[in-house]
VMD Tcl script that draws the C-alpha trace (Angstrom):
set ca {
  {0.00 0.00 0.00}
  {3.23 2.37 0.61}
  {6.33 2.98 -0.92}
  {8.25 1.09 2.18}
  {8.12 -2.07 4.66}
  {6.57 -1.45 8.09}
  {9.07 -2.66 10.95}
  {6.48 -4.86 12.07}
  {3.10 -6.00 11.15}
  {0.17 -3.21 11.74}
  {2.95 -0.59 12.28}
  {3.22 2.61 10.15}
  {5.23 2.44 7.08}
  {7.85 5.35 6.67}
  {6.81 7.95 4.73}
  {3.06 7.06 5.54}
  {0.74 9.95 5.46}
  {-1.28 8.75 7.61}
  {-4.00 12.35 7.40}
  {-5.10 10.57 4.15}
  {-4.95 6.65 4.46}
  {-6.14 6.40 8.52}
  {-8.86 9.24 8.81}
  {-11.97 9.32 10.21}
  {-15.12 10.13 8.11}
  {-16.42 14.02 8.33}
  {-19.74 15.80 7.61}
  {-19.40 19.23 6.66}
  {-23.12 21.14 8.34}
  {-25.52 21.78 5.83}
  {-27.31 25.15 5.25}
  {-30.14 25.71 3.32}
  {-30.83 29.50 1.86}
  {-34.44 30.48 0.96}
  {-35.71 34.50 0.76}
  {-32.81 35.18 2.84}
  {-33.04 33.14 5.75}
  {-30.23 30.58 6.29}
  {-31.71 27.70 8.06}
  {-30.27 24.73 10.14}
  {-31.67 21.70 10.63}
  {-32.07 21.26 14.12}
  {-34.20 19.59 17.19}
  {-37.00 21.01 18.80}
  {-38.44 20.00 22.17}
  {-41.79 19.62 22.44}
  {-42.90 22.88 22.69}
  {-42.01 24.26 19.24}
  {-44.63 25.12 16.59}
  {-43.86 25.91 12.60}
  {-44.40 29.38 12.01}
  {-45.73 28.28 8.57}
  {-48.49 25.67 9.18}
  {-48.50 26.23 13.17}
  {-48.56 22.37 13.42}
  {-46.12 21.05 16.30}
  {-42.41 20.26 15.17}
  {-41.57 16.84 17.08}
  {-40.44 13.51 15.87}
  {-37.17 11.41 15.72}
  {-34.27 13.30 13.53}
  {-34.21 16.62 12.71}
  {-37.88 17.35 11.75}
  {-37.21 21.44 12.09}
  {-35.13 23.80 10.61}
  {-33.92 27.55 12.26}
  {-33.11 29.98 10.90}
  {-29.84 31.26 12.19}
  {-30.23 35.01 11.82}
  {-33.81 35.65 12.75}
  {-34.56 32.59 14.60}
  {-37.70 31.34 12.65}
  {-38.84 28.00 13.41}
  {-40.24 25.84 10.40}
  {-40.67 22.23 9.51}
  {-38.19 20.85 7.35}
  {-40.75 19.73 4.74}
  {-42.20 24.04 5.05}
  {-38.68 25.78 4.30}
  {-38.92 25.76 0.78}
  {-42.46 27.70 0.97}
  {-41.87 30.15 3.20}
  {-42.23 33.50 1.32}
  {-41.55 36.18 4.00}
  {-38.03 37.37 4.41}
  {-35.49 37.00 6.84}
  {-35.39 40.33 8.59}
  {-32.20 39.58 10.11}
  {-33.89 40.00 13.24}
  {-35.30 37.54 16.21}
  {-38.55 36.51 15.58}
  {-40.73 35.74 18.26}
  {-41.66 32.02 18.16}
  {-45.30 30.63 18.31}
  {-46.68 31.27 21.12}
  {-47.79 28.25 23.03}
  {-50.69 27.99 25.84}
  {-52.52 25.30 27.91}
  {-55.84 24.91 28.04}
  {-57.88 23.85 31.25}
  {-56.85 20.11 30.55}
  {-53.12 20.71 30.24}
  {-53.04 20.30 26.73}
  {-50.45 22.81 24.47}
  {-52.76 25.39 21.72}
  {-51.72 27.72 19.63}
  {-51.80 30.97 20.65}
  {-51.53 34.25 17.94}
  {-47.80 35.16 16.70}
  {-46.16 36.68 13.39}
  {-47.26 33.07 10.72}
  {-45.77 33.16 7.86}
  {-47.75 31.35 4.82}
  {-47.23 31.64 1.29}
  {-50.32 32.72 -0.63}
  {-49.17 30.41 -3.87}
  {-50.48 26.63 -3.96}
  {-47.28 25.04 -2.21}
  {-45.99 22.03 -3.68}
  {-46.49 18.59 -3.24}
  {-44.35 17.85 -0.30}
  {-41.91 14.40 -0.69}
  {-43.35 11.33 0.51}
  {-42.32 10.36 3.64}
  {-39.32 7.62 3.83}
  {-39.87 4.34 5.07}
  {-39.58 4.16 8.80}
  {-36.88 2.69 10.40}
  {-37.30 -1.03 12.00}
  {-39.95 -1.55 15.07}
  {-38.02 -1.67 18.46}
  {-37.85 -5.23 19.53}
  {-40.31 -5.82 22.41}
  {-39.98 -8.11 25.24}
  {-43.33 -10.20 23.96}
  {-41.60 -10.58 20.39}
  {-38.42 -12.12 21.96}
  {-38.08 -15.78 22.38}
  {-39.69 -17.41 25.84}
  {-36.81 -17.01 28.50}
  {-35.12 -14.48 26.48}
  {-36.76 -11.06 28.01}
  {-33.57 -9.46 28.73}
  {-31.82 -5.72 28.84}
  {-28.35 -5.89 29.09}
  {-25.73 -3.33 30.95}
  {-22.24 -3.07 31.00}
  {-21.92 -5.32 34.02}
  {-23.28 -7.98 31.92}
  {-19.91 -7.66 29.86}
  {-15.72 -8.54 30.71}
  {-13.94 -5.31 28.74}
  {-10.49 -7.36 27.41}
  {-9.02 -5.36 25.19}
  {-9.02 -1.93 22.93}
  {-9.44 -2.73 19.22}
  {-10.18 0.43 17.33}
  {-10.66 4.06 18.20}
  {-12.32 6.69 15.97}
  {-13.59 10.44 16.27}
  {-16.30 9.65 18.69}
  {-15.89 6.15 19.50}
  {-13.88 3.36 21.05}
  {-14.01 -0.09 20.32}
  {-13.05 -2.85 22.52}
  {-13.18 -6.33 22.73}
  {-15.83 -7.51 25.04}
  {-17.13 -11.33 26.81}
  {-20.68 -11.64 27.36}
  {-20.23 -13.45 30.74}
  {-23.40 -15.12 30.48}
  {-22.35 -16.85 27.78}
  {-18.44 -16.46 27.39}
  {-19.14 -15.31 23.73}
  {-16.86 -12.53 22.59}
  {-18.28 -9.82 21.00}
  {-17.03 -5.84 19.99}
  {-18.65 -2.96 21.81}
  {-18.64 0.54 20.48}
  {-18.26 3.05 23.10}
  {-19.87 6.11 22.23}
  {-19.90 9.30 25.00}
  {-23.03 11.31 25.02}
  {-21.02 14.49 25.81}
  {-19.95 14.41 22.22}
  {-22.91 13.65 20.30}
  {-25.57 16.07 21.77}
  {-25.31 17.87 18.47}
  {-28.40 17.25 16.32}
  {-26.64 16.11 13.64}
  {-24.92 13.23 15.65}
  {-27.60 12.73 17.71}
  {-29.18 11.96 13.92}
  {-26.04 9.70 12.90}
  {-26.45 7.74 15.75}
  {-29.90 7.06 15.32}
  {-29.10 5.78 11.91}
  {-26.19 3.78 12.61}
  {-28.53 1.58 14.94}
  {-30.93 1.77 12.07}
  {-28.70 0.20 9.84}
  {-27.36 -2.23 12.23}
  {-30.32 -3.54 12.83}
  {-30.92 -3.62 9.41}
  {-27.37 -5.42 8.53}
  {-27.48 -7.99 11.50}
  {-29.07 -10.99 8.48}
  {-26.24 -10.31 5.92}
  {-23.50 -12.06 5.53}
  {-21.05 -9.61 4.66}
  {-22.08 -7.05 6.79}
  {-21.42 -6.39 10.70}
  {-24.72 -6.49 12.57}
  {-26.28 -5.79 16.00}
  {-26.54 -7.85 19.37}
  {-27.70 -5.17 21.27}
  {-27.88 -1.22 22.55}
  {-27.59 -0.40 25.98}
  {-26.62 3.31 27.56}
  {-25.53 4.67 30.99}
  {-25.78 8.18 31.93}
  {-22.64 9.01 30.27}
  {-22.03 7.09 27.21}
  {-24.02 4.63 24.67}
  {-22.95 1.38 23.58}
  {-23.18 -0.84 20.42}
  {-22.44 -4.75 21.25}
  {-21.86 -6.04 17.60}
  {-20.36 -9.19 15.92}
  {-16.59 -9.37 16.62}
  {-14.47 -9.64 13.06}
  {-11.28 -11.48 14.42}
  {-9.40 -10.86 10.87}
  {-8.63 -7.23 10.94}
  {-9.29 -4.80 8.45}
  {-8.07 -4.34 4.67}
  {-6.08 -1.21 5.89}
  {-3.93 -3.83 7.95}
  {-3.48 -6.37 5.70}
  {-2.44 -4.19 2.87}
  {0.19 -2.72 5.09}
  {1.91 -5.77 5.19}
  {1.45 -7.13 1.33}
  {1.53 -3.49 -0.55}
  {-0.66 -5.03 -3.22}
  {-3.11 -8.18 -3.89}
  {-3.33 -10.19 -6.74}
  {-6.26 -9.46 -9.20}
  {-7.89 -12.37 -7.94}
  {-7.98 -11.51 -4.40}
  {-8.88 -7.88 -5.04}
  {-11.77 -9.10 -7.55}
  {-13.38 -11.62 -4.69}
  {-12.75 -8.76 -2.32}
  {-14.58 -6.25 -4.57}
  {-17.09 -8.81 -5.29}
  {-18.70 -9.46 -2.13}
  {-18.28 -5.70 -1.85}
  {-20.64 -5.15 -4.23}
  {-23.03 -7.46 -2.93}
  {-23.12 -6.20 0.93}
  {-23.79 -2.55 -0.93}
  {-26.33 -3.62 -3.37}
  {-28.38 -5.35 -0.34}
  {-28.06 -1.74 1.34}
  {-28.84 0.36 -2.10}
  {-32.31 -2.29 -2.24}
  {-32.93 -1.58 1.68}
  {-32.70 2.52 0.54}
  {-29.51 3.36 2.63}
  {-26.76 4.77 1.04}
  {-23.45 3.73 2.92}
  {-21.03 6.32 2.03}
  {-18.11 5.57 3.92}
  {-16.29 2.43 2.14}
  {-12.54 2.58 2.57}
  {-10.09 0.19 3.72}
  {-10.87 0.61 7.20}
  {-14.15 -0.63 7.18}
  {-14.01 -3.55 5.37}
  {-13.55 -6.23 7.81}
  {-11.97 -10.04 7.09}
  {-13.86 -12.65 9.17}
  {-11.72 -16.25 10.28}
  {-12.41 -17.67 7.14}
  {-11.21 -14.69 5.52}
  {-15.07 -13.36 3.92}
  {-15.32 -9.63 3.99}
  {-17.74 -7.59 6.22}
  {-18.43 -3.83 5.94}
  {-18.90 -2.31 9.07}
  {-19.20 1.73 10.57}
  {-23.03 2.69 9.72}
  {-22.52 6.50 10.89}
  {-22.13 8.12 7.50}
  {-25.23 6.39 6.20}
  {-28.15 7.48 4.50}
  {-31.49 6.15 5.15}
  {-34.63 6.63 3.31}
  {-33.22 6.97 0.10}
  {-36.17 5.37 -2.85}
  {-34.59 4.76 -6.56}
  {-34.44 8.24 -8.24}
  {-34.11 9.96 -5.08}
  {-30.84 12.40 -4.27}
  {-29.17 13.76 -1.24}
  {-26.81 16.88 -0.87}
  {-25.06 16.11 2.20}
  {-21.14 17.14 1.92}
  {-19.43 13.81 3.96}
  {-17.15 11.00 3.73}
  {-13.55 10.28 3.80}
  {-11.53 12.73 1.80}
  {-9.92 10.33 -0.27}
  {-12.64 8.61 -1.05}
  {-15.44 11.19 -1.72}
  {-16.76 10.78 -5.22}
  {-16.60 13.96 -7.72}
  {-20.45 14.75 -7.76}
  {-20.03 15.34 -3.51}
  {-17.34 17.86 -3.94}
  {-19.03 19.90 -7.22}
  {-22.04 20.45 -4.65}
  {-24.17 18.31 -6.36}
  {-27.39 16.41 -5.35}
  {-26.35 12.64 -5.71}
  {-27.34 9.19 -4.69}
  {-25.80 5.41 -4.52}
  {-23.30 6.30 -6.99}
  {-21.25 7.59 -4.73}
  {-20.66 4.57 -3.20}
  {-19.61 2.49 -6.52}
  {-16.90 5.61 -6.83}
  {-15.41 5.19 -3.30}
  {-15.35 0.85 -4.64}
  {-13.27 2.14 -7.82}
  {-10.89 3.77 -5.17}
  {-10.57 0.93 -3.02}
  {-10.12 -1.72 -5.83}
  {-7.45 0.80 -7.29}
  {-5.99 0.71 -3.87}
  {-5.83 -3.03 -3.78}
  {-4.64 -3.38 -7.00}
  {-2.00 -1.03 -7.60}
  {-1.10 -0.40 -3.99}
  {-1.49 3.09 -4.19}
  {-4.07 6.15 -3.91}
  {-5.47 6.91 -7.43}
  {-5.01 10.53 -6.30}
  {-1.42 10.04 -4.93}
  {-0.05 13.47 -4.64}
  {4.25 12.65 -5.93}
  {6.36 14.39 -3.36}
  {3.54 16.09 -1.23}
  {5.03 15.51 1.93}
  {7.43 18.27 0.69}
  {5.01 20.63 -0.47}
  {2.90 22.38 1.93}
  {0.09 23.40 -0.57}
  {-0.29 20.08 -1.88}
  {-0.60 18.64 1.48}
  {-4.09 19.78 1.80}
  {-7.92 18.66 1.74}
  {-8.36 21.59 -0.62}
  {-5.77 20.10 -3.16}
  {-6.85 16.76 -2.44}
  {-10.42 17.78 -3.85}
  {-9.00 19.48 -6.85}
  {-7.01 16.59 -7.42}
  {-10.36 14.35 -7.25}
  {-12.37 16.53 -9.74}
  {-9.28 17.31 -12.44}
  {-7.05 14.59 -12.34}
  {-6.81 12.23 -15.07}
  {-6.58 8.86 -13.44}
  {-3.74 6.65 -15.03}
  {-4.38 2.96 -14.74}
  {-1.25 1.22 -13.93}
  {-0.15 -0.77 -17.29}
  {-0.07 -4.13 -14.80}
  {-2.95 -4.52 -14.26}
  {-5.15 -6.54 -17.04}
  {-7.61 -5.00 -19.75}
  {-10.40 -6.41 -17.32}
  {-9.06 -4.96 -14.39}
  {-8.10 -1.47 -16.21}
  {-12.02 -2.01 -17.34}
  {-13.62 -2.14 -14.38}
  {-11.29 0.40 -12.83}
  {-12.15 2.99 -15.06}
  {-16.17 1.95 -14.95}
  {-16.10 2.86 -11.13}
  {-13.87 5.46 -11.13}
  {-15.99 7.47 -13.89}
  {-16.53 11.02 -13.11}
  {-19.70 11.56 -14.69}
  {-22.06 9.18 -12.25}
  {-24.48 9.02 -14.66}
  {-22.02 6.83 -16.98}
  {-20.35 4.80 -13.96}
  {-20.52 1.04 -13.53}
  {-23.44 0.57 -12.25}
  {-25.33 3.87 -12.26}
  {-26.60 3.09 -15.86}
  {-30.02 1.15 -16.61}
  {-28.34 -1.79 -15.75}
  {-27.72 -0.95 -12.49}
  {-26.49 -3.92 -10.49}
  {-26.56 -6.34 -12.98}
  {-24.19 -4.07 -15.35}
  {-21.60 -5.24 -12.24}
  {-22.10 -8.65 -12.48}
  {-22.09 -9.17 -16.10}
  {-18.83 -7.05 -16.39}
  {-15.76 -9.03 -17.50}
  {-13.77 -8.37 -14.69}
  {-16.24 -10.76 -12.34}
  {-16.61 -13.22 -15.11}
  {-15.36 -15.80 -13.12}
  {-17.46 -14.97 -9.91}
  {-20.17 -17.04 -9.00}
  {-22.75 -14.65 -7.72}
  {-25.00 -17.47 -5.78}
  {-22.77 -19.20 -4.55}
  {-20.50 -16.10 -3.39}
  {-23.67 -14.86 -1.85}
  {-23.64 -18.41 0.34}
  {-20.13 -18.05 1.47}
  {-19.90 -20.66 -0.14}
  {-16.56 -19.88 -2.42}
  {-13.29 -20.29 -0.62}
  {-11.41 -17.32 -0.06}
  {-8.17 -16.65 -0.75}
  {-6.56 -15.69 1.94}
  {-7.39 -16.87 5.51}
  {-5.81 -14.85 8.26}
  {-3.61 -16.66 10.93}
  {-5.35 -16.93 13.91}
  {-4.41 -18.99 17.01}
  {-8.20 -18.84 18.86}
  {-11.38 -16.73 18.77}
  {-9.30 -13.84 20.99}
  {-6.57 -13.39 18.70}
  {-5.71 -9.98 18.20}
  {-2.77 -10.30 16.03}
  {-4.01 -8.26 13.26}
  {-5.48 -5.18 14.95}
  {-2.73 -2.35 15.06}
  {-0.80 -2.34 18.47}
  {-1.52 1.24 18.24}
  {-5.04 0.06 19.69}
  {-4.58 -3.12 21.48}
  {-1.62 -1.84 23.74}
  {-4.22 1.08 25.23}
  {-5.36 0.63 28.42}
  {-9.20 -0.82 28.63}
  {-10.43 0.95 31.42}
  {-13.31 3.77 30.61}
  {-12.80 6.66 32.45}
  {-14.95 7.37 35.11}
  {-17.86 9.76 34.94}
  {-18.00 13.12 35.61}
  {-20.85 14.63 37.25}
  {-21.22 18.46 35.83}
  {-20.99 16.74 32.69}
  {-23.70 14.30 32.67}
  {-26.01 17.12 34.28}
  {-25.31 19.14 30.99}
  {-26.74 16.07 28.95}
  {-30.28 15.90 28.09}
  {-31.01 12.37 28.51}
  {-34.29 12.70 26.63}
  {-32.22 12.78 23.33}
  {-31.35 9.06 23.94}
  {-34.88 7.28 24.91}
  {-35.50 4.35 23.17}
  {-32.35 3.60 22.24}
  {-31.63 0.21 23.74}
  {-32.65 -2.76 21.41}
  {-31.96 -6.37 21.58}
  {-31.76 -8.53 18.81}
  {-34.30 -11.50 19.20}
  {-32.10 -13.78 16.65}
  {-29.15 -13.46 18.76}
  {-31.15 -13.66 21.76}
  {-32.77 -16.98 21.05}
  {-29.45 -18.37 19.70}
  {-27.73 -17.78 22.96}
  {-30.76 -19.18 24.94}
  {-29.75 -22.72 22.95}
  {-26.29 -22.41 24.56}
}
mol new
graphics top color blue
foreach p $ca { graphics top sphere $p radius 0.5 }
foreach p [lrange $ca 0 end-1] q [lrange $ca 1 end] { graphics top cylinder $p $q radius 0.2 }
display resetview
């Protein structure tokens, strides 16, 4: 993957910029200009009131938008028809009053309605999966867990917001990953939001076989955490450390049950958005997982777009950074990127002799790079592969592999997968090529000592900051999957 050796497996290569290949994924906050008034999407409790229709603005996500100069609170779905504008000043809210039975009416304050027929408002997206109940579970299975219900053995991954560790359910002695998320950091909307999704898509992920899914939620005053299937292979980024490139048919099985963990998402209307090397997971057997659900997109129907500026630099597809409206296409890009990466052991948008250069050692010229840069295919690799490579990493979306009419199917019929057997891939039932060494079930050989030499301990809460927390932000988030549930009843 780099120009040099590591001194030892999972350490840093010289000369590894590591600002590009080991970064955390990014959302840059969205405003939306109408007449004037910049709004933000943001959470209301429940005593806020559109100024447009006067109806109540409450629900899970961001339902509400504010304007951040005059303060004018709107539904998200009423932005686009408010007509009055923004007077750069505060605007008093909706009033709200009780009648004699306690219940919240409107009382009289500055509306704004447009006077045109508004538009048909979008449908709304599918809703997200039913909270498992205690009745649906399994007889014997009603259970909650907490974090005394879990041994904490050993760091495995650390991110922007989270830390991941190794975990034992006692009960059991099954071994398990637990995401450690603290509330202190995501009591912005917007990650309140990508939370919310993330267990969304979990939940949504947990029957695949090539993506991570969900035991359970649980939370604690201070933090929230994710128990989810432990991956005891390591991640992509790892192994391509150590072997710089892969043959073409490792990188095609690899991109090939790629494809078919994203397609089940793209059918399921999520959008994943954050594929790199990092989150693409090797099991024992050495079958791929995708894992990290933050960046995702939910709700998305065929046809529909999304505007959201996110992802990991290196891997954000052209369309993202020319501020366009886009949809699952970004996520065959960011697949052209990684197969490049697998295949010719290098960025497509290596930068020659950055390091040296300041002002090519930037985002910014990163981006330009992205949009301008004629990608040259390494003469290596094979027509097919040079094929497929330039398919994904098409800059017009509307002519990438498959974006077309084909879709899907314009993946699987290209030459490059000739020799993949969809079904039976689907099945696990094609032998990978490469199995990673393992010596037991708590092997942590390929996880970077970076991680697994931390010390496991969570720190210990702090009360002024939990009383800054509004715990009301976080109901309903524990969940228990009944599958797992019932399996580990059997034991």
């Amino acid at each position: 993957m780099f120009p040099n050796v590591p001194a030892a497996p999972g350490m840093p290569c010289a000369g590894e910029d590591r600002s590009i290949y080991r970064r955390g994924a990014r959302r840059w906050r969205k405003l939306y200009r109408v007449n004037g008034h910049i709004f933000q999407a943001k959470r209301f409790n429940r005593r806020a009131f559109c100024a447009f229709c006067q109806d109540r603005i409450w629900g899970l996500g961001r339902q509400g938008f504010k304007c951040i100069q005059c303060k004018l609170l709107v539904h998200k779905k009423c932005h686009k028809l408010v007509q009055k504008p923004c007077s750069n000043e505060h605007v008093d809210p909706v009033e709200v009053k009780e009648d004699a039975n306690g219940e919240s009416t409107l009382g009289r304050a500055s509306s704004v309605r447009s006077r045109a027929e508004p538009e048909p408002l979008p449908e709304t997206p599918p809703a997200p999966p039913a909270p498992v109940r205690a009745e649906d579970l399994e007889p014997g299975s009603q259970r909650h867990y907490s974090l005394e219900d879990f041994e904490l053995i050993r760091v495995i991954g650390r991110g922007s917001y989270a830390k991941v560790l190794m975990v034992e359910l006692k009960r059991t002695k099954r071994v398990y990953a637990m995401k450690v998320i603290k509330k202190a950091l995501v009591t912005d909307d917007e990650d309140i939001d990508w939370v919310q999704t993330e267990k969304h898509v979990f939940e949504t992920a947990s029957n695949h076989p090539f993506l991570v899914g969900l035991h359970s939620c649980f939370q604690t005053p201070s933090r929230l955490f994710f128990v989810i299937e432990f991956v005891r292979g390591g991640d992509l980024m790892f192994h391509m450390q150590r072997q710089r490139r892969l043959p073409e048919e490792h990188a095609r099985f690899y991109a090939a049950e790629i494809s078919l963990a994203l397609h089940f998402l793209h059918e399921r209307g999520v959008i994943y958005r954050d594929l790199k090397l990092d989150n693409v997971l090797l099991d024992h057997e050495g079958h791929i997982k995708l894992t990290d659900y933050g960046m995702c997109k939910e709700g998305v129907r065929p046809g529909d777009t999304t505007s959201t500026f996110c992802g990991t630099p290196n891997y954000i597809a052209p369309e993202i950074l020319r501020g366009e409206e886009y949809g699952f296409s970004v996520d065959w890009w960011a697949l052209g990127v990684l197969t490049y990466e697998m295949l010719a052991g290098r960025s497509p948008f290596d930068i020659a002799q950055a390091a040296d250069n300041p002002d090519q050692n930037t985002e910014d010229y990163l981006f330009q790079v992205i949009l301008e840069k004629t990608i040259r295919i390494p003469r290596s690799l094979s027509v097919k592969a040079a094929s497929v490579l330039k398919g994904f990493l098409n800059k017009n979306p509307a002519e990438r592999l498959g974006c077309g009419e084909g879709a899907f199917l314009d993946i699987v019929n290209h030459p490059f997968f000739k020799s993949i057997e969809w079904e039976m891939l689907e099945q696990k039932q094609v032998v990978p090529p490469f199995k990673p060494r393992l010596e037991g079930e708590r092997d942590l050989a390929n996880f970077p000592p970076e991680f697994t030499d931390e010390p496991v301990h969570l720190t210990p809460d702090d009360d002024t900051v939990i009383a800054d927390i509004d715990q009301s932000e976080f109901e309903g988030f524990e969940y228990v999957n009944p599958l797992l549930m019932s399996l580990e009843d059997c034991v």
